[in-house]
C-alpha positions as CSV (number, residue, x, y, z in Angstrom):
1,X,12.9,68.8,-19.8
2,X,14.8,70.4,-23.1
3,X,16.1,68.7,-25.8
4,X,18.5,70.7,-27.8
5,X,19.7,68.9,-31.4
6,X,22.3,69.9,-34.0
7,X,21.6,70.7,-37.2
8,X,23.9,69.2,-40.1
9,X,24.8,65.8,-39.6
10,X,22.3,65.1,-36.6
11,X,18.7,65.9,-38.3
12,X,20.2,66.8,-41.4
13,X,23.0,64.6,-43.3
14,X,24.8,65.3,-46.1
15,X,26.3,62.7,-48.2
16,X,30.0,64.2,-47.0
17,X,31.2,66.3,-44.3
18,X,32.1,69.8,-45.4
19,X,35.7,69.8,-44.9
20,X,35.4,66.9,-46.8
21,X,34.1,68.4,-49.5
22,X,36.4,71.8,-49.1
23,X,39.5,69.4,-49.2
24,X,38.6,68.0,-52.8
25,X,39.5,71.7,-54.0
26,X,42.9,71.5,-55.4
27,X,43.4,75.6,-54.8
28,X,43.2,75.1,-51.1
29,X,45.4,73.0,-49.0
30,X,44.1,72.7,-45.4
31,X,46.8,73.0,-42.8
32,X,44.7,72.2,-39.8
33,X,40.9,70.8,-39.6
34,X,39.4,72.5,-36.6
35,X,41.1,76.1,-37.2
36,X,39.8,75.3,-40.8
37,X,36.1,75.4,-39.7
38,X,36.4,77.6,-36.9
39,X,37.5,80.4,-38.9
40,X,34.7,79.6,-41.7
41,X,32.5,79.6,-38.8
42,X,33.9,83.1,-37.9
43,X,33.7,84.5,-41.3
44,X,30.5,83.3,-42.7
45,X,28.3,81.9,-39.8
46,X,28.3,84.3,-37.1
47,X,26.2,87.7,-38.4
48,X,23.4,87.7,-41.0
49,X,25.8,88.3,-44.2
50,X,25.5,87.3,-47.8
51,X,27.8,84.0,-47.9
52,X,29.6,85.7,-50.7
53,X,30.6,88.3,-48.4
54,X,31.7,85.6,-45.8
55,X,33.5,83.6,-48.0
56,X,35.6,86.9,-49.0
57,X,36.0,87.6,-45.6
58,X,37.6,84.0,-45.0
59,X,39.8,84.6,-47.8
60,X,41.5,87.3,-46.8
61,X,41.8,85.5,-42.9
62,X,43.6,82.2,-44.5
63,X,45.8,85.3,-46.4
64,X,46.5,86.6,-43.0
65,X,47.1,83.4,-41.7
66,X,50.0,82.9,-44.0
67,X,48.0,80.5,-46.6
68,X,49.1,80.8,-50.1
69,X,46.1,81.8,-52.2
70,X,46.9,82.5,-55.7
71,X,43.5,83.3,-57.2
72,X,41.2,84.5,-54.9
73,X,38.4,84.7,-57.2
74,X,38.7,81.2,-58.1
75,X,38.9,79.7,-55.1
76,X,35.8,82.2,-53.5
77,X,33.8,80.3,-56.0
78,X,35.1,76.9,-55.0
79,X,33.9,77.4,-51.7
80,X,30.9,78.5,-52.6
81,X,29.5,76.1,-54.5
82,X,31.1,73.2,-51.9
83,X,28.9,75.0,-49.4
84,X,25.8,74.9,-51.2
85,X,26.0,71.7,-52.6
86,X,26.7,70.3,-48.7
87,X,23.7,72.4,-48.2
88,X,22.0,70.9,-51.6
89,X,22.6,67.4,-51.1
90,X,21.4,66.9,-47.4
91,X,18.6,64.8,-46.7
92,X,16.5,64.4,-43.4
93,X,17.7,61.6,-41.0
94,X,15.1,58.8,-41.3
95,X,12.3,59.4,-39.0
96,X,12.9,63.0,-38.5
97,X,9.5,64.3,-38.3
98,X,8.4,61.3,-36.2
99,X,11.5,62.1,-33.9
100,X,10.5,65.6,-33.3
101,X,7.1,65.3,-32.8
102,X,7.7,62.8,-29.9
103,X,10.0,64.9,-28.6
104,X,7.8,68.2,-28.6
105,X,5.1,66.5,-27.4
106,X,7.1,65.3,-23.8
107,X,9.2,68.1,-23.7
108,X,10.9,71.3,-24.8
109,X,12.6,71.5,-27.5
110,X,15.2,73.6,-30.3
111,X,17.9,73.5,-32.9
112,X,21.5,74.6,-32.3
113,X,23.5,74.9,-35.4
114,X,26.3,76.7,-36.8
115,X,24.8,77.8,-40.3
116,X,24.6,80.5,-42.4
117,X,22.1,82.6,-43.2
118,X,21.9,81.5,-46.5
119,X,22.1,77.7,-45.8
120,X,19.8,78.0,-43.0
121,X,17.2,79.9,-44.8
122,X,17.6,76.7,-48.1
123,X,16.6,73.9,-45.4
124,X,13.8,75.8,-43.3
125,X,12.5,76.6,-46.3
126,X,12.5,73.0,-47.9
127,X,12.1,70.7,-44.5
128,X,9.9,73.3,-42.7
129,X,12.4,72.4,-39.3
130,X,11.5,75.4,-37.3
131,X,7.9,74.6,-37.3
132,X,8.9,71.2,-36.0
133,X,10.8,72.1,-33.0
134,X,9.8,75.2,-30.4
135,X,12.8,77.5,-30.6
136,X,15.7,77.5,-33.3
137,X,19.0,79.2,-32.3
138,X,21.4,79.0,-35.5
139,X,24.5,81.2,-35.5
140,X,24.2,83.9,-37.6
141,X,21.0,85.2,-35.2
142,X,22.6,84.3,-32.5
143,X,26.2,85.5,-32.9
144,X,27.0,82.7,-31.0
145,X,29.1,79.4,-32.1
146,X,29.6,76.1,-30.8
147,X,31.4,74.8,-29.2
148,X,31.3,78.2,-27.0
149,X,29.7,77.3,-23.9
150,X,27.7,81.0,-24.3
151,X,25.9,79.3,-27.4
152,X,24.8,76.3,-24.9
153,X,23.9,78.8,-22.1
154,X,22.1,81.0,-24.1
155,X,19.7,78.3,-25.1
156,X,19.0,77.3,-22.0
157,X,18.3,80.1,-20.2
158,X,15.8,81.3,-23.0
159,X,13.6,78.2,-21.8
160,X,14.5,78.9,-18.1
161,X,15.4,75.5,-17.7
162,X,18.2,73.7,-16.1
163,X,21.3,72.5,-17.3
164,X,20.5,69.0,-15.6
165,X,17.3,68.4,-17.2
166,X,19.1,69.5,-20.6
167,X,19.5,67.2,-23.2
168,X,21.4,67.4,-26.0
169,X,21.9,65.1,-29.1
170,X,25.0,66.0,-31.9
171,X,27.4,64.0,-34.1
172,X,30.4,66.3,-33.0
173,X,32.2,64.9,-30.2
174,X,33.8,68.3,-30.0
175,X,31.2,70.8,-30.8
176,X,28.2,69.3,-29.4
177,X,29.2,66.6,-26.5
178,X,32.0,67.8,-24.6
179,X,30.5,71.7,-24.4
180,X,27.0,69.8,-23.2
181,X,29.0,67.8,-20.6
182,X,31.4,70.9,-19.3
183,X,27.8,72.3,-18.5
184,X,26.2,69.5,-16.5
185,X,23.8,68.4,-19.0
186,X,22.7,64.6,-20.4
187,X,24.6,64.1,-23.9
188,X,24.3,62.4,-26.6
189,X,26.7,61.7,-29.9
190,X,24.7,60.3,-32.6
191,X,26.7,58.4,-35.3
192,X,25.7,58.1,-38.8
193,X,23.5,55.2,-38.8
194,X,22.1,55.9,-35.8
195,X,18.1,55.8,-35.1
196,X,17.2,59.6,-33.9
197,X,13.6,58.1,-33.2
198,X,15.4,55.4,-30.8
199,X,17.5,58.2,-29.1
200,X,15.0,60.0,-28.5
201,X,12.3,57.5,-26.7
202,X,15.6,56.3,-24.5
203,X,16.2,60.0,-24.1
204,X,12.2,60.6,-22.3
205,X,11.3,56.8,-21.7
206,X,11.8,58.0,-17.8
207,X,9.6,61.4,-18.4
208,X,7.1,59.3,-19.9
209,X,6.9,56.6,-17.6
210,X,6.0,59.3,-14.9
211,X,3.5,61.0,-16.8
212,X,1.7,57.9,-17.3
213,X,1.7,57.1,-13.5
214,X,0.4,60.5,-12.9
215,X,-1.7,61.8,-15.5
């Protein structure tokens, strides 16, 4: 069995979503969410890049897009600093590191996120999550973003395993569910308050009950 998790807002929350946060800035006015996000993701999440450099990048994209941008500067360091702080202010779900050890112990296991380099680099750093899991697959290695089914396949077929006997657990409905279900694996969308430690012994409570009828 694999068990694939998302990052921000599965094992890590922050106190607000980061178009949240992005919309407080009174220089940018978001026409649509999910082009919002994917083009971010585009820009800033997809190579190894400074997330200055990103963030300049989506600038000139909304510009191109026909947003209205009247200082550039400005508003490269508004997005900025909302980023980091998201990436700041996130705390570990509650029973994270109990989660994950259960979870590694009955069966494979590895973050998919779409991060930066930067942001992912602040949290590994901090929470020490790739040492908790076997494999992590964010973005900006991978060149792959969710919800692209390549991002789902690619993870998969690193551990040779099946899509089947693929779990995975996300709080996007869009990003992390549906892709997971279009493939034929088990998925699960974990809300807020949410126990990851629960999900996760439903998730193997059949794997373990086998193991212990044949050890």
């Amino acid at each position: 069995m694999l068990i694939i998790f998302d990052l921000w807002g599965t094992l890590l929350i922050p106190p607000k979503t980061l178009i949240a946060r992005i919309r407080e800035i009174p220089l940018l006015e978001i026409r649509d969410k999910q082009e919002f996000i994917r083009l971010l993701e585009e820009a800033a999440y997809r190579k190894p890049i400074s997330l200055e450099e990103g963030v300049s990048q989506l600038i000139d994209t909304l510009i191109l897009k026909g947003y209205e941008i009247k200082n550039k500067e400005e508003l490269r360091q508004e997005l900025l600093r909302a980023i980091r702080q998201n990436t700041m202010e996130a705390k570990p779900r509650k029973e994270l590191r109990e989660a994950l050890i259960l979870a590694r112990k009955h069966a494979k296991t590895a973050i998919l996120s779409n991060t930066s380099k930067e942001s992912w680099m602040l949290i590994d750093k901090k929470y020490g999550l790739s040492g908790m899991v076997d494999e992590c697959f964010p973005s900006f290695k991978t060149g792959l973003l969710k919800p692209d089914l390549e991002a789902f396949i690619n993870v998969i077929s690193h551990f040779k395993e099946k899509a089947f006997n693929t779990v995975m657990i996300g709080d996007s409905y869009h990003s992390d569910y549906l892709p997971a279900r279009m493939l034929g694996m088990r998925a699960v969308l974990i809300k807020r308050d949410d126990s990851l430690l629960g999900i996760v012994k439903r998730t193997l409570s059949r794997k373990i009950r086998i193991e212990r009828r044949n050890p």
